[in-house]
SEZATOR-954609 format. One record per residue (C-alpha): residue number from 0; residue in one letter; chain; x, y, z. Coordinates in pm, 1 decimal. Example, Ala and Ser with C-alpha at 12.3 -4.5 7.8 and 13.67 -1.06 7.14 Angstrom:
2
0, A, A, 1230.0, -450.0, 780.0
1, S, A, 1367.0, -106.0, 714.0
//
This chain:
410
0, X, A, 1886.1, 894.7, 1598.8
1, X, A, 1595.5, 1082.4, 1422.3
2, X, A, 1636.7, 1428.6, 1410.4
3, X, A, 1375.5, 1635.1, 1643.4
4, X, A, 1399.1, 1901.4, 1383.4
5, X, A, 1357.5, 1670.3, 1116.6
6, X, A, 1021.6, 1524.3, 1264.7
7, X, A, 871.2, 1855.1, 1375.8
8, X, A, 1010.2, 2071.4, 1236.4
9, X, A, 956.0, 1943.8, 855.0
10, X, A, 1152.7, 1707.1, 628.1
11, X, A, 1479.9, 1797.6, 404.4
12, X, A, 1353.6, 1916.5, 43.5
13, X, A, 1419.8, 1679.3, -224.1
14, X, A, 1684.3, 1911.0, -405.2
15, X, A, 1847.1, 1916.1, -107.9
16, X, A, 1812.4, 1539.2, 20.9
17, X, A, 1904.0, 1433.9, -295.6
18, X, A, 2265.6, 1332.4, -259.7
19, X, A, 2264.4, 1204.9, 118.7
20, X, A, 1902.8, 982.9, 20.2
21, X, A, 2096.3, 614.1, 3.9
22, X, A, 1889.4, 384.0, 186.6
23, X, A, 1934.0, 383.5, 594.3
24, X, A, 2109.2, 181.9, 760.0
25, X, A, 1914.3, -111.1, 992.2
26, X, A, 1827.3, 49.8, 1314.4
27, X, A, 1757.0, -82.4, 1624.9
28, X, A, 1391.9, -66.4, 1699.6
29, X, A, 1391.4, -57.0, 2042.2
30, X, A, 1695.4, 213.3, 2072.9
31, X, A, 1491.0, 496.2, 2151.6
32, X, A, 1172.9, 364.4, 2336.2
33, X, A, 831.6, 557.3, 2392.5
34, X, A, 1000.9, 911.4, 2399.7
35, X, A, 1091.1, 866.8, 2008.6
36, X, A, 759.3, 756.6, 1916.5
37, X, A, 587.6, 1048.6, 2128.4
38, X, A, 788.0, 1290.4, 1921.5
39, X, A, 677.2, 1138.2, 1587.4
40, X, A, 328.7, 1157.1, 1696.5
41, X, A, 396.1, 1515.5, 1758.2
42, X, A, 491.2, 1551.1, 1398.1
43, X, A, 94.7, 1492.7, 1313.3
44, X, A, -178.7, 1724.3, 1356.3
45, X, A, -467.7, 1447.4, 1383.2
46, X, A, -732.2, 1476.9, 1632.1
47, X, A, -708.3, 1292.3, 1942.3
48, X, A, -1059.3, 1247.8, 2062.9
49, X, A, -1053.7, 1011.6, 1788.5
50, X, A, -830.5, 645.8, 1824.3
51, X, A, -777.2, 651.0, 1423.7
52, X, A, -698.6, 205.5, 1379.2
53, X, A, -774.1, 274.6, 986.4
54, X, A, -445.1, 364.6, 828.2
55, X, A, -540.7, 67.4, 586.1
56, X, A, -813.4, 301.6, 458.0
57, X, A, -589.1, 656.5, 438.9
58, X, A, -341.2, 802.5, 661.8
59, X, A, -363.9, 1122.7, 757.6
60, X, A, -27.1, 1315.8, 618.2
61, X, A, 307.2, 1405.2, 849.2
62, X, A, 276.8, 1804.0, 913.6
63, X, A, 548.0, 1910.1, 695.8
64, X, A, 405.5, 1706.6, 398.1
65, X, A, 62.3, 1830.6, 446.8
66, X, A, 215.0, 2171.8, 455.4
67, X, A, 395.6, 2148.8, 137.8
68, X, A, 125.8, 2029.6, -53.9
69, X, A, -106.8, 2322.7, 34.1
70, X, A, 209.9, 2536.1, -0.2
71, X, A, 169.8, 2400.3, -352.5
72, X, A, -140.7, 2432.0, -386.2
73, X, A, -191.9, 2767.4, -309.8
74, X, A, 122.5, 2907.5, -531.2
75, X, A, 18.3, 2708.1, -862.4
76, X, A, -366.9, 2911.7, -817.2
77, X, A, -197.1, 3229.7, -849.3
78, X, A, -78.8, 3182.8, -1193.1
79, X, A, -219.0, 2876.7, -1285.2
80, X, A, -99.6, 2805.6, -1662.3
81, X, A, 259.8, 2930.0, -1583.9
82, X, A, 342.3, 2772.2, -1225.0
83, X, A, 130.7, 2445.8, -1293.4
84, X, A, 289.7, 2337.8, -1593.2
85, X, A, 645.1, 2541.6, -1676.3
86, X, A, 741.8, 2534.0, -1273.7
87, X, A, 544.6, 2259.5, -1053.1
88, X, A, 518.1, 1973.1, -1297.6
89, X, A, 871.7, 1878.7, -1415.3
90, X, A, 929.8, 1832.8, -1072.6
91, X, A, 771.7, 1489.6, -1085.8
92, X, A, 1106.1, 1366.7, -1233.4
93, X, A, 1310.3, 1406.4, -918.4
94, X, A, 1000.3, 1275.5, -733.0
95, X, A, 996.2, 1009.1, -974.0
96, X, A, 1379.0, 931.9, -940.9
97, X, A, 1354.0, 887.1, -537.8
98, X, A, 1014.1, 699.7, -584.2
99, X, A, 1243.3, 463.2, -805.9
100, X, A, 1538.2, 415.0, -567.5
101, X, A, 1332.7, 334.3, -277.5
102, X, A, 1090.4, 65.8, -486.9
103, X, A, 1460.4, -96.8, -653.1
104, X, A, 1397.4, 9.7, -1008.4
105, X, A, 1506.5, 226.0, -1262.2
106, X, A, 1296.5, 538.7, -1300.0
107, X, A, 1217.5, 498.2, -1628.4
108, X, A, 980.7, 158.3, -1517.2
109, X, A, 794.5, 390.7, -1282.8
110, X, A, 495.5, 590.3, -1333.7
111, X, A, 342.4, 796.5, -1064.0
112, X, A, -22.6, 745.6, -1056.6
113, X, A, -382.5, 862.3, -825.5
114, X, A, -378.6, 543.0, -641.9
115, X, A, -298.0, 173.6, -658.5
116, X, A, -635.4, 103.2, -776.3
117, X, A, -568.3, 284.3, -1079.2
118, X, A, -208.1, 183.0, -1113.1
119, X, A, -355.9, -187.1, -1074.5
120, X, A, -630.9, -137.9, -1409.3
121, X, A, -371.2, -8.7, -1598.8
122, X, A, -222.6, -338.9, -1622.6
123, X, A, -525.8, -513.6, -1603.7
124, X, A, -687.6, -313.5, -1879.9
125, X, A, -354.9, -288.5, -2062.2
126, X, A, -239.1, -641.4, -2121.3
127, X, A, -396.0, -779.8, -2496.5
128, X, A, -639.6, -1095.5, -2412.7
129, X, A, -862.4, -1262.2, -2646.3
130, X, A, -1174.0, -1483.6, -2572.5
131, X, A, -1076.5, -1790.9, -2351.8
132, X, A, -763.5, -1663.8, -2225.3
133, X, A, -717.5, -1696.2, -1822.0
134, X, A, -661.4, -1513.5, -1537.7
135, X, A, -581.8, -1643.2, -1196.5
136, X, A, -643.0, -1409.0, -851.4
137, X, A, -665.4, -1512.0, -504.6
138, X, A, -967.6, -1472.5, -279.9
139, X, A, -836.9, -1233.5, -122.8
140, X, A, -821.3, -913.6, -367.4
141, X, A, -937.5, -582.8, -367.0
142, X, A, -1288.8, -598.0, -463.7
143, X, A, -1241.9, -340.4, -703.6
144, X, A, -965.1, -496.9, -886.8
145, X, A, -1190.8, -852.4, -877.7
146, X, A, -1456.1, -587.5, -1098.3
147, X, A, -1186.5, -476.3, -1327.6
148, X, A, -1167.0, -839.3, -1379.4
149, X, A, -1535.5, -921.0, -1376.9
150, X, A, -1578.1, -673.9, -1641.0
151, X, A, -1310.7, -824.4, -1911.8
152, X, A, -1505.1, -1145.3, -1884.2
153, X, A, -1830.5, -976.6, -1982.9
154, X, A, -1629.4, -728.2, -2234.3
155, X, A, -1374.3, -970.5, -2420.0
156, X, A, -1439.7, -1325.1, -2267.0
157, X, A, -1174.6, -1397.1, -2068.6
158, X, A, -1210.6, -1699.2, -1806.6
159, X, A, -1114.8, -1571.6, -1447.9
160, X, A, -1039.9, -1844.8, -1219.0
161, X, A, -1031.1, -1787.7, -844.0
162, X, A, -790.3, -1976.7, -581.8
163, X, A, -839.3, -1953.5, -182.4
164, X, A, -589.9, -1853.8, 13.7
165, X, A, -525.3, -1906.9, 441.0
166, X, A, -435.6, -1645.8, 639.8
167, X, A, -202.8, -1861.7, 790.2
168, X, A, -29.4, -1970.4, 440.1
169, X, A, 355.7, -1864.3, 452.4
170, X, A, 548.0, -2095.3, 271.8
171, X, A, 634.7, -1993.2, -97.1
172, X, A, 538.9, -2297.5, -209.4
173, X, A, 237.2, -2328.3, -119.1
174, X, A, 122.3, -2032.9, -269.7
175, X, A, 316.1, -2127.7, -606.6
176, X, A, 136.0, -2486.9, -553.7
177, X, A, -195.8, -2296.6, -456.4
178, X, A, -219.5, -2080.8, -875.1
179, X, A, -29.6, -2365.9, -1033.5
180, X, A, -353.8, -2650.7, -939.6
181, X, A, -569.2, -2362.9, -1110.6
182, X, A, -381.5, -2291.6, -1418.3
183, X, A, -426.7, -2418.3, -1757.2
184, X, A, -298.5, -2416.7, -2146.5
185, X, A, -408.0, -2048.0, -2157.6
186, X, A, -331.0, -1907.2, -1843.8
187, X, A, -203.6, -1534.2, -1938.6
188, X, A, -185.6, -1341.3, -1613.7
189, X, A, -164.1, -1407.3, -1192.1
190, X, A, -274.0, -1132.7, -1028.5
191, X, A, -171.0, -1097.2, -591.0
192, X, A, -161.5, -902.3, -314.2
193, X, A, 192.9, -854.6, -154.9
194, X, A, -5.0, -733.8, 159.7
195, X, A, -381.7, -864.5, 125.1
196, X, A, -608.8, -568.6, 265.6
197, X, A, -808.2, -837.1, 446.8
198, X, A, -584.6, -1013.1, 651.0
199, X, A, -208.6, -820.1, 684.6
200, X, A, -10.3, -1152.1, 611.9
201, X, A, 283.8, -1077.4, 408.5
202, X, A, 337.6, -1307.1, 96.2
203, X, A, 567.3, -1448.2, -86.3
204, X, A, 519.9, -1306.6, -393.2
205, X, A, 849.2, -1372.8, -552.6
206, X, A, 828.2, -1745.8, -523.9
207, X, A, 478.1, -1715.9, -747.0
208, X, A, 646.5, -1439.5, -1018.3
209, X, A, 932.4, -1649.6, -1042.7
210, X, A, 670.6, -1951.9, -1159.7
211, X, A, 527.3, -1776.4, -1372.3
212, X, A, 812.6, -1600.7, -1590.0
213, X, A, 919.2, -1933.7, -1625.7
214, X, A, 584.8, -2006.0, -1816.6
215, X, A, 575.5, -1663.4, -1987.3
216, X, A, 266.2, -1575.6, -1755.3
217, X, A, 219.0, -1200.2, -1670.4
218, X, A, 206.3, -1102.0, -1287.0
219, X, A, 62.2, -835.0, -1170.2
220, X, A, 102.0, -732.6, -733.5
221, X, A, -95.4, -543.8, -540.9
222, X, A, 189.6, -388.2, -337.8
223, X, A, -111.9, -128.9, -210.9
224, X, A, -71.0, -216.7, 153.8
225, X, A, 298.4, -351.5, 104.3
226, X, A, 505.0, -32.1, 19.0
227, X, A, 646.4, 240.0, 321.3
228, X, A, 512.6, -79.8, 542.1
229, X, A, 756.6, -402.1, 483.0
230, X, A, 1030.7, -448.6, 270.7
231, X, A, 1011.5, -378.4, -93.5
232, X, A, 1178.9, -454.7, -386.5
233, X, A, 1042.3, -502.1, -698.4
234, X, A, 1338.2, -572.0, -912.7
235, X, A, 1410.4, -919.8, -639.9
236, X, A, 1002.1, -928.0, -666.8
237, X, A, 1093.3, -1021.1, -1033.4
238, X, A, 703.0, -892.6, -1125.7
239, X, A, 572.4, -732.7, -1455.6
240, X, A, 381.9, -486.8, -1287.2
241, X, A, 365.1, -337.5, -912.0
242, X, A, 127.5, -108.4, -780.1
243, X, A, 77.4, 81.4, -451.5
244, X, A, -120.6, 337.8, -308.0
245, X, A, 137.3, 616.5, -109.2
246, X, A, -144.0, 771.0, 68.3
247, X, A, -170.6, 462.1, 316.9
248, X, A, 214.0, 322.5, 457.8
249, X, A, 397.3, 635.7, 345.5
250, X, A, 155.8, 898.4, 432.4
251, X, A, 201.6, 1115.5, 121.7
252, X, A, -88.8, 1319.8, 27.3
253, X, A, -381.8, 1163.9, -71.1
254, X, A, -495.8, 1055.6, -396.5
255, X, A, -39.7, 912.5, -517.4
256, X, A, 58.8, 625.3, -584.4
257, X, A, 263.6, 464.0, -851.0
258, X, A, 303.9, 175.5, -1136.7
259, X, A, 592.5, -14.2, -1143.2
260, X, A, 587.0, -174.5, -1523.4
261, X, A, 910.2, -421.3, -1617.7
262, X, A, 1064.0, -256.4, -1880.5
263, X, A, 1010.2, -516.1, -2146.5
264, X, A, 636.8, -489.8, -2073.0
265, X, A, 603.6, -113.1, -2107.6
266, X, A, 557.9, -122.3, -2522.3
267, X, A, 313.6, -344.8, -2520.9
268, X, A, 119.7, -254.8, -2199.7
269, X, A, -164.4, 9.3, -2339.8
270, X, A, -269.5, 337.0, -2161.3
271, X, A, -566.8, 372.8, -1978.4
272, X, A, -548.7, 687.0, -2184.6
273, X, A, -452.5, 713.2, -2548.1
274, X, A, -88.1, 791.1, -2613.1
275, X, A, 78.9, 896.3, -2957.6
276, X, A, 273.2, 561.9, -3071.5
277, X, A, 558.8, 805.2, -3016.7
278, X, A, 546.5, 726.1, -2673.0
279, X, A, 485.8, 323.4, -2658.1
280, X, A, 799.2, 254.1, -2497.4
281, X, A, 781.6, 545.4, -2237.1
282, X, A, 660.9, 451.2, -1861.1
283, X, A, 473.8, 834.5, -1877.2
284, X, A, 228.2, 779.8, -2098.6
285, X, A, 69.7, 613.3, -1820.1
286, X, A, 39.3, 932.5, -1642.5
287, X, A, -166.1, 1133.6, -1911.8
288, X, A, -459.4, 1245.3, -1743.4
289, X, A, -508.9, 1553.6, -1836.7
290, X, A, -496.0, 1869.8, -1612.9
291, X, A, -400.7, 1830.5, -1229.7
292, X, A, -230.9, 1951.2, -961.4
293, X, A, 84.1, 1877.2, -947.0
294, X, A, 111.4, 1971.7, -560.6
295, X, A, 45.5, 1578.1, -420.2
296, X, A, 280.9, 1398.9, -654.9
297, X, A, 543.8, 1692.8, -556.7
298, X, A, 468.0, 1608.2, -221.0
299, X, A, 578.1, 1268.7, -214.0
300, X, A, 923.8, 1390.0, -202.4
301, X, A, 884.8, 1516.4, 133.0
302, X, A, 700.3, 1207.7, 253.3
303, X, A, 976.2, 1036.8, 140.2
304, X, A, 1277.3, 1205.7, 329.9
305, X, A, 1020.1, 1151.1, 672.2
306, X, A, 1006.9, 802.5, 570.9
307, X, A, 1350.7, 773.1, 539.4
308, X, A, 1484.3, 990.3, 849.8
309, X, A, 1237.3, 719.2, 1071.6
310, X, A, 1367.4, 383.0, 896.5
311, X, A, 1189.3, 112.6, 707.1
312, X, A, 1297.4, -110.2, 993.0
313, X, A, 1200.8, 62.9, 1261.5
314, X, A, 886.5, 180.8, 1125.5
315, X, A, 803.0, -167.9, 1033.6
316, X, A, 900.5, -312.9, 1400.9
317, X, A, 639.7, -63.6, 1543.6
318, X, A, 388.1, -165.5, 1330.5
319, X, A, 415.8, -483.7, 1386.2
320, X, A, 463.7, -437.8, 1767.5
321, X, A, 126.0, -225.8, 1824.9
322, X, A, -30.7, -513.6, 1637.2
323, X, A, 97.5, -760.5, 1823.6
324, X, A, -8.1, -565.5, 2160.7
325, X, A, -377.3, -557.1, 2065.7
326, X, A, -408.0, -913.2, 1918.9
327, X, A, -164.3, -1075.1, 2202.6
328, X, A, -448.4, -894.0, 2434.2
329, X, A, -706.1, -1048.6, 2194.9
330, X, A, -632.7, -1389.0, 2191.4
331, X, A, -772.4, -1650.0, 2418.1
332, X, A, -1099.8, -1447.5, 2449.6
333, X, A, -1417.1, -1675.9, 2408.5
334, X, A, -1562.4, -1626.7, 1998.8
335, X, A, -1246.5, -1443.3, 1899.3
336, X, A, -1059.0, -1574.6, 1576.7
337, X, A, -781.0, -1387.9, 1456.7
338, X, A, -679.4, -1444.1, 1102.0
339, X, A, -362.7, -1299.4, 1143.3
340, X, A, -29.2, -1496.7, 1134.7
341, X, A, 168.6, -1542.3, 1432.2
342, X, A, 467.0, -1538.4, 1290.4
343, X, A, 702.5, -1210.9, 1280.1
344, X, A, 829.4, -1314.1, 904.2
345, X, A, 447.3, -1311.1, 750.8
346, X, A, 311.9, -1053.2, 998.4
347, X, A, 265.1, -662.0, 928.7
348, X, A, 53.7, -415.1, 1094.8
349, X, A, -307.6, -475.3, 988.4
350, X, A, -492.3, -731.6, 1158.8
351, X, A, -814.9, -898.3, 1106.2
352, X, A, -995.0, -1000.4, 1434.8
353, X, A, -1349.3, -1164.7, 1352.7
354, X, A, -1498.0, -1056.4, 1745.0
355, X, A, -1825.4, -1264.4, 1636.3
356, X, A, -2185.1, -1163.0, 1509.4
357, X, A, -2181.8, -883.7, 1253.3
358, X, A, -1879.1, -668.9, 1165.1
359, X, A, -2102.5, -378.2, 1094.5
360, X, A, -2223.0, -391.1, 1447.7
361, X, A, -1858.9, -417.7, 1572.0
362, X, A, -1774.9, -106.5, 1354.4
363, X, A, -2068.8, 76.5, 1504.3
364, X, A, -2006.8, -8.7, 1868.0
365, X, A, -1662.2, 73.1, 1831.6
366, X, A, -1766.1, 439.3, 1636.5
367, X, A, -1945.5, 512.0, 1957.3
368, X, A, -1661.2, 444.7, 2178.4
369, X, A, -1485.7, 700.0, 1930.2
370, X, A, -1256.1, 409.3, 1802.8
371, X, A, -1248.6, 402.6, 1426.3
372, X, A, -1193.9, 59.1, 1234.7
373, X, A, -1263.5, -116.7, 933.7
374, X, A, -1546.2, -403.0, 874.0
375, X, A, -1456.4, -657.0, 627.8
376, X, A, -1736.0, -867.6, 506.6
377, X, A, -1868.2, -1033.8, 289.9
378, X, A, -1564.5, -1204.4, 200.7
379, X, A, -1376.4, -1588.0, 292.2
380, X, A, -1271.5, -1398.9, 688.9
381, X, A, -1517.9, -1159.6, 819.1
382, X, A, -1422.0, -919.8, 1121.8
383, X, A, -1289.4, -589.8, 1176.2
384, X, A, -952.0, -489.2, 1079.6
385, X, A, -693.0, -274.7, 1281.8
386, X, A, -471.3, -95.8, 1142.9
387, X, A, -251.6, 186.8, 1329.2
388, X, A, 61.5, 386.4, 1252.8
389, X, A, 384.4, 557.2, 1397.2
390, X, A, 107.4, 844.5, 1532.2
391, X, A, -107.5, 590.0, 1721.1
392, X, A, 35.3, 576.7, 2101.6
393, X, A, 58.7, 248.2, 2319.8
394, X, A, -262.5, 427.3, 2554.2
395, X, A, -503.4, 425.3, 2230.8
396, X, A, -386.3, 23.4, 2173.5
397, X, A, -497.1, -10.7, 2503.0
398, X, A, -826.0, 166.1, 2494.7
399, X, A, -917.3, -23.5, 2214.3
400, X, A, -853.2, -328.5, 2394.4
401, X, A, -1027.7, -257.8, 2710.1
402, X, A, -1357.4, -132.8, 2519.7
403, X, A, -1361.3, -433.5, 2336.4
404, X, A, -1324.7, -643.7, 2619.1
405, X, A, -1604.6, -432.9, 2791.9
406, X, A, -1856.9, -534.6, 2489.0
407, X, A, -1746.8, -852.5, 2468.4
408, X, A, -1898.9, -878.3, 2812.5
409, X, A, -2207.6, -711.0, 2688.0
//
């Protein structure tokens, strides 16, 4: 049972979660029905007259982990120099240590980071390629990471070479057999999504790591929509680097995330910035930035023990249950193509639902209904993608559904 107190109330601190943080044991989804959920979305303070289906974008922050962070916040600005940097920032080991546990690694292969978008080009900028060399990604990547790309071709002449992927693809196999027909004699690096933001299908991004440590290939996974959301474990993952964004599936503050680097990589991995060659071998060199708060990293922790008290498996069951309620609505309608798998194995919470015409005018129509979603276009699937969370009730699936079926009519 989750704890009322717990949920409401405000999580256990880290120092004293510590010992008791092992991971949960599975839990029944179903055991506690609508009353449980109504008391987790009690435990946000997110306005109503909005239907918020954009967790993919941000998620707004659990109470008690908004509250620490400005608690944080508003401690280190009385005595900046002092509470910043002698008090608030070695916490970020014990943050880093639970971080660690929960991802299946040993803390010192994990650096906390902004986002996964910067956790992603440190690897990408990090790895040593010379003019020719290859890189394989899928269609379906985060535009931004397909620029950190674009610009290594134009800076150092690398050849990038681009596979499609279906949203209904689910065997490991085929995704193994989808990079293999693309590589070559100097393929260096495979770069995937665990969770592509486009389409929600989960994939099986072992199968492809495994291939290519056998061929001395770097991987990189973009875990951004992955971690907090399905299970996670990047040590079975068998990857060189993972990187998330905690300010989506675990609803830490925004603006966290972290790098998970295989230790054998970390030497020769470079820093986005410059670190004495003191500290080559040491996963926190990739977090010299320079002055910053330390109050969202801190944070974490108690986005963490929330996490935990609800249960990766139940959390992920009611994800994947409110998605199934809209798109099981959906389905059948005349023009409507969901590119989102059916089945439970490959299926998360985000869902891409092309509603024909223009996704932008979807978006709009939908913004005016006070329903906000996600457009995706240009890309291989166009549509508008839905993504909720443990605050969204059953009634706001259902609104959504019913206004969409009311303009589909239009």
């Amino acid at each position: 049972m989750v704890s009322r107190r717990i949920l409401l109330g405000g999580a256990l601190s880290l120092a004293a979660a510590r010992p008791s943080l092992a991971r949960p044991p599975s839990l029944d989804p179903d055991a506690d029905g609508e009353a449980l959920w109504a008391q987790i979305q009690g435990a946000f303070d997110v306005d109503r007259t909005v239907i918020n289906l954009n967790s993919g974008g941000c998620s707004p922050a659990p109470r008690a982990v908004h509250d620490a962070y400005v608690r944080d916040l508003r401690r280190a600005n009385r005595l900046p120099p002092r509470v910043l940097w002698r008090e608030q920032e070695p916490e970020i080991e014990g943050v880093r240590t639970e971080l660690a546990r929960e991802a299946g690694c040993d803390p010192e292969a994990l650096a906390i980071t902004r986002n996964a978008s910067e956790a992603l080009q440190i690897a990408q900028l990090g790895i040593d390629l010379k003019p020719g060399d290859e890189v394989i990604v899928s269609n379906l990547e985060y535009p931004r990471m397909v620029n950190t790309w674009a610009q290594r071709v134009r800076r150092d002449g690398i050849v990038v070479r681009t596979v499609p992927l279906s949203p209904s693809l689910s065997d490991p196999q085929q995704l193994v057999d989808a990079y293999a027909a693309a590589a070559g004699r100097r393929t260096r690096v495979v770069h995937v999504s665990h969770v592509p933001f486009m389409t929600g299908q989960v994939l099986p991004v072992a199968a492809l790591c495994d291939w290519a440590r056998q061929r001395g290939v770097f991987s990189i996974v973009d875990g951004a929509h992955a971690f907090a959301h399905v299970p996670v474990d990047v040590t079975e993952i068998g990857c060189d680097y993972y990187a998330t964004s905690l300010h989506k599936w675990l609803m830490a503050p925004i603006g966290t995330g972290f790098l998970y680097v295989r230790p054998d990589r970390i030497a020769e991995t470079w820093a986005l910035q410059p670190a004495p060659a003191a500290r080559d071998g040491d996963i926190r060199k990739f977090e010299a930035i320079g002055t910053h708060p330390a109050a969202g990293h801190n944070a974490i922790a108690q986005a963490l023990s929330f996490h935990r008290q609800l249960g990766l498996a139940r959390k992920n069951a009611r994800l994947r249950r409110l998605r199934a309620r809209w798109s099981d609505a959906l389905r059948g309608l005349p023009g409507v193509v969901l590119h989102t798998p059916d089945d439970p194995r490959y299926g998360s919470g985000i869902g891409l639902v092309d509603l024909g015409g223009l996704p932008r005018q979807w978006v709009e129509a939908l913004w005016a209904e006070r329903i906000l979603v996600q457009g995706i276009n240009p890309g291989p699937f166009k549509g508008v993608r839905v993504s909720p969370n443990v605050f969204t009730t059953t009634g706001e699936i259902d609104r959504f559904v019913a206004v969409v079926r009311g303009l589909a009519q239009k």
